[in-house]
N, C-alpha and C positions, 0 to 999 in steps of 0.2 A: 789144971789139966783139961777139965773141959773149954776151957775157949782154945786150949792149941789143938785140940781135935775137931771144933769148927774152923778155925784160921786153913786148917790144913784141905778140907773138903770145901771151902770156897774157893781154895787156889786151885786143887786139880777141878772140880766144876768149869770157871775159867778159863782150866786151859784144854778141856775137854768140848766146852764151849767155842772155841777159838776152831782147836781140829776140825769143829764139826760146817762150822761156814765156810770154811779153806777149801772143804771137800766138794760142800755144795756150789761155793765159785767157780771149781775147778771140771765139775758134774756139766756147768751151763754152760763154760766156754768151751768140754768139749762136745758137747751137744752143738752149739752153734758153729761151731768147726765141721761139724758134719753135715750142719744143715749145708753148707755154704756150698761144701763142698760138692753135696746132690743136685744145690740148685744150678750151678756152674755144668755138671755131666749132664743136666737135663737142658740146660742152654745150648751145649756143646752136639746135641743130639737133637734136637728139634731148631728150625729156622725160627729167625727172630720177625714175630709178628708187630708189623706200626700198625701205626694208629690208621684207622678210617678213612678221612680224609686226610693225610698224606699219600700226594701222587709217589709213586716211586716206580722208575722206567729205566732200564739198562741202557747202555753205555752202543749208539747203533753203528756205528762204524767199527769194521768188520777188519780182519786180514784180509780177504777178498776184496774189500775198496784199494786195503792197503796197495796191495796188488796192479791193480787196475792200472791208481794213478801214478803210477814211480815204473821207471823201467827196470826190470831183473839183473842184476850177476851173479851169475853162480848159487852163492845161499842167500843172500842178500838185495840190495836194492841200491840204487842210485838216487840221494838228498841233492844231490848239486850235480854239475860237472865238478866241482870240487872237491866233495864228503861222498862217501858209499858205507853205509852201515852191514856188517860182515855176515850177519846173521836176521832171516825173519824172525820178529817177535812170535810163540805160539796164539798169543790175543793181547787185547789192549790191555795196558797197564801204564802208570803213570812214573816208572822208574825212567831215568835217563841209559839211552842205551851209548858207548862209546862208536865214534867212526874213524876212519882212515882215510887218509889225504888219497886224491888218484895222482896230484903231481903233474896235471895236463894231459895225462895218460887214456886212452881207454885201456880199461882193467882185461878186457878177453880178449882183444889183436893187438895191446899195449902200443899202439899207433899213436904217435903224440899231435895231440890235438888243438892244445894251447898251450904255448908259450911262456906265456905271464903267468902261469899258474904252478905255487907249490910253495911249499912249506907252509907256517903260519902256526899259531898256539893248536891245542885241542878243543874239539869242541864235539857236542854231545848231544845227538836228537830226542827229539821227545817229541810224543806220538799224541798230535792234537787233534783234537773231537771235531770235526768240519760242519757234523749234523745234529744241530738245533730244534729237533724235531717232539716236539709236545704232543699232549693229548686232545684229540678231536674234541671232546666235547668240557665240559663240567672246568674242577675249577683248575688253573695252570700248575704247570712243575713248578717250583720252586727251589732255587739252590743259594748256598751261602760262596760268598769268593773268602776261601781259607788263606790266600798267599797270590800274592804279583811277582812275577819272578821276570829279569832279562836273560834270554839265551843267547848264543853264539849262532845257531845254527836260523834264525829267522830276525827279521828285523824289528817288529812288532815284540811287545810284553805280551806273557802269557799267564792266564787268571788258573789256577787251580781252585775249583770248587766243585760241592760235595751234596748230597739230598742223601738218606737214609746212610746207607755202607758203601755209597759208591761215588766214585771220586772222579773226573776226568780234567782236560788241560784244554780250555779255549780261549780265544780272543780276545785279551785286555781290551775295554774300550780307553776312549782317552779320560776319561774324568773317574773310572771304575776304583774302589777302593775296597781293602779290606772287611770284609764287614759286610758289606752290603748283599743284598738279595735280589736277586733276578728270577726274570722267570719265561717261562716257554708254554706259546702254547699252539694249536694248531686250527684253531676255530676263527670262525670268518662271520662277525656279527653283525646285525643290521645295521648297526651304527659305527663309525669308525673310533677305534681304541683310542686312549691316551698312555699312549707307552713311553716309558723309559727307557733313559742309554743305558744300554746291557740289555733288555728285553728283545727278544724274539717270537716275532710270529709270521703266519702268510701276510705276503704284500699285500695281498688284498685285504685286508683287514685294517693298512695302515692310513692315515687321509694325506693328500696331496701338499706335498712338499718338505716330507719326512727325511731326514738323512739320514741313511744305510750303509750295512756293509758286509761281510760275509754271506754274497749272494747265492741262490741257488738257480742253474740252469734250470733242471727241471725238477719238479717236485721227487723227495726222498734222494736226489744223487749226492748231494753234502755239495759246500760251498766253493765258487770257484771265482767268483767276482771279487774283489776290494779285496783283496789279504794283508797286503803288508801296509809298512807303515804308514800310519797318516792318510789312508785313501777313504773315500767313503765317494756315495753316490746321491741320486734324489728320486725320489717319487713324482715323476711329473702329470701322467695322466694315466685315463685309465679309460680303456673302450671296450665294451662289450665285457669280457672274461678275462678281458688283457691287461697287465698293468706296465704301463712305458715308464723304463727308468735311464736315468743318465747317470750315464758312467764318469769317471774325472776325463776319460777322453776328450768326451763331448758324446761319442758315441752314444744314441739312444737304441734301447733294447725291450723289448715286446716279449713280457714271461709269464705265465700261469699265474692266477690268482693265487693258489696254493702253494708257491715257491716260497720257502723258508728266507727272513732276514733278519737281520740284526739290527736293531736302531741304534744309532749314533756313529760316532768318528773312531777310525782303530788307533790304540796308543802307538805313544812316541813318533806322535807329526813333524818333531824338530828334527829327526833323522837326514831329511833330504838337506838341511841344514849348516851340520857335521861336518866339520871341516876337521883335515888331518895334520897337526904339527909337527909330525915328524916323519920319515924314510922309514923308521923301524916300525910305525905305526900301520903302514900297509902291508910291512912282514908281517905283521903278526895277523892280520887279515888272510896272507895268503896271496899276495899278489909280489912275483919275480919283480925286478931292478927292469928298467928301460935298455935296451942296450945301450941307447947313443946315438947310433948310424943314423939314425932318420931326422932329416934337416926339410926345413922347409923348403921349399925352390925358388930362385931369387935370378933366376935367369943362366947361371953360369955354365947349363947344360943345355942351353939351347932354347928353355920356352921366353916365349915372345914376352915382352915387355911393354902393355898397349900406353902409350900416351893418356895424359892426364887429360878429363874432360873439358871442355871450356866454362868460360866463367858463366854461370847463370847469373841472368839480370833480372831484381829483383825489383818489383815498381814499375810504374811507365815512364815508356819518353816519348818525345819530342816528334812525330811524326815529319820528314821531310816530304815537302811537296812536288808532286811528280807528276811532270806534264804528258797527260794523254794525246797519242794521237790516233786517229779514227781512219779505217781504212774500207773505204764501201765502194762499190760497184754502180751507185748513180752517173747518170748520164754518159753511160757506157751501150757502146752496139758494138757489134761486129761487122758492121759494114762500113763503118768509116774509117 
């Protein structure tokens, strides 16, 4: 009798035992549910402080640049004579916006203005950072390239990368990769940088015979030299406060030492390359059928037909010899 009366107080102990950690498990996970919960409202409610030395600098191109450099329709703006995006963005953001073909059109006296132009696939703008602009002094920006991406709407790849919460879309260079870190800065040392492709700083800062690209006329206006594909430029000299750069034209150009640039070559140089195998292959670009009618001129309406040049002789020859005769006024008068 007595051991079923212990048997039976070891089993409910047991399972009274059992109850009593279930409860305290249950005590801690929802304690820790609450914690999560506060720490999350209190994130949600105060700005998230980095670290120290991380630089972190907003996104400086503006709707206002937007503005500037694209000409107006209506709500909207003009990407091409081709694309018109329908609607201004409220600020910069990294979504692709959709556009609308004009068709060769202008959109506000719908006056047709080219020809060859209309139809082709969809394609989608995205709203790229032109200004490169670091911090003056201490140590550089720094960003990671999160994604290479090809669009429709420029020729050039565009690098998506990020520093703290903020994201923007700039200029693939040719060799840039996932992964990798760049960085910007705006200071101008005694000694000339060793910068990398993808790095950004004033020209003046760079040494003689750097290749460039995403130039800037004047210091803070964002870049208007080298854009698209495969173009880049050089650091040739530099006088007084001025740094002379050559452009792919040839053109050389005299800019502030403080003008923001980009080192190295912009992607996708095989562009100029690019050949098309097919008719439908320009539709889908955008570009109408030929009509036909224009033939080259081969005389049949009148222009002149000039005669084939004569032969050039090539080498020397044979000189023939050719008898002088001399015509002078010795022993000549007038009175005889």
């Amino acid at each position: 009798m007595f051991n079923k009366i212990s048997w039976v107080l070891t089993e409910n102990s047991a399972i009274l035992g059992r109850l009593i950690n279930s409860c305290q498990k249950a005590d801690i996970s929802l304690s820790s549910v609450f914690k999560q919960q506060s720490v999350s409202k209190a994130d949600d409610s105060e700005q998230i402080e980095w670290k120290k030395d991380v630089v972190v600098m907003p996104v400086q191109t503006t709707i206002e640049d937007l503005k500037k450099t694209h000409r107006l329709v209506k709500d909207g703006f003009y990407v091409s004579h081709r694309i018109y995006v329908e609607k201004i963005p409220e600020k910069y953001t990294t979504e692709p916006f959709p556009t609308r073909r004009t068709g060769g059109y202008d959109i506000e006296t719908r006056e047709r203005l080219y020809k060859r132009v209309g139809g082709g696939l969809p394609i989608y703008w995205h709203f790229v950072d032109f200004k490169r602009i670091g911090p003056k002094s201490g140590p550089p920006l720094v960003e990671k390239v999160i994604d290479i991406i090809k669009t429709r709407d420029r020729t050039s790849y565009l690098a998506l990368v990020a520093h703290a919460d903020i994201k923007r879309y700039i200029l693939a260079t040719q060799n840039m990769k996932v992964g990798d870190l760049i960085r910007t800065s705006g200071e101008i040392p005694r000694i000339p940088v060793k910068a990398f492709e993808g790095d950004a700083y004033p020209c003046g800062a760079l040494p003689m015979g750097t290749v460039v690209h995403n130039i800037e006329p004047t210091p803070g206006y964002g870049a208007v030299f080298c854009r698209a594909a495969g173009s880049s430029a050089e650091v040739v000299n530099q006088i007084n406060d001025r740094i002379i750069i050559k452009l792919p034209s040839g053109l050389e150009i005299s800019l502030d030492k403080y003008c923001m640039v980009t080192v190295g070559q912009v992607s996708h140089a095989t562009y100029k390359d690019e050949k098309l195998s097919h008719p439908v292959d320009t539709r889908d670009l955008g570009y109408r059928p030929r009509s036909g009618l224009w033939q080259r001129k081969d005389g049949y309406c009148g222009r002149k037909i000039h005669p084939p040049k004569p032969v050039k002789v090539v080498g020397q020859l044979e000189k023939e010899h050719v008898k002088k005769i001399n015509y002078t006024f010795k022993n000549w008068s007038l009175t005889e």
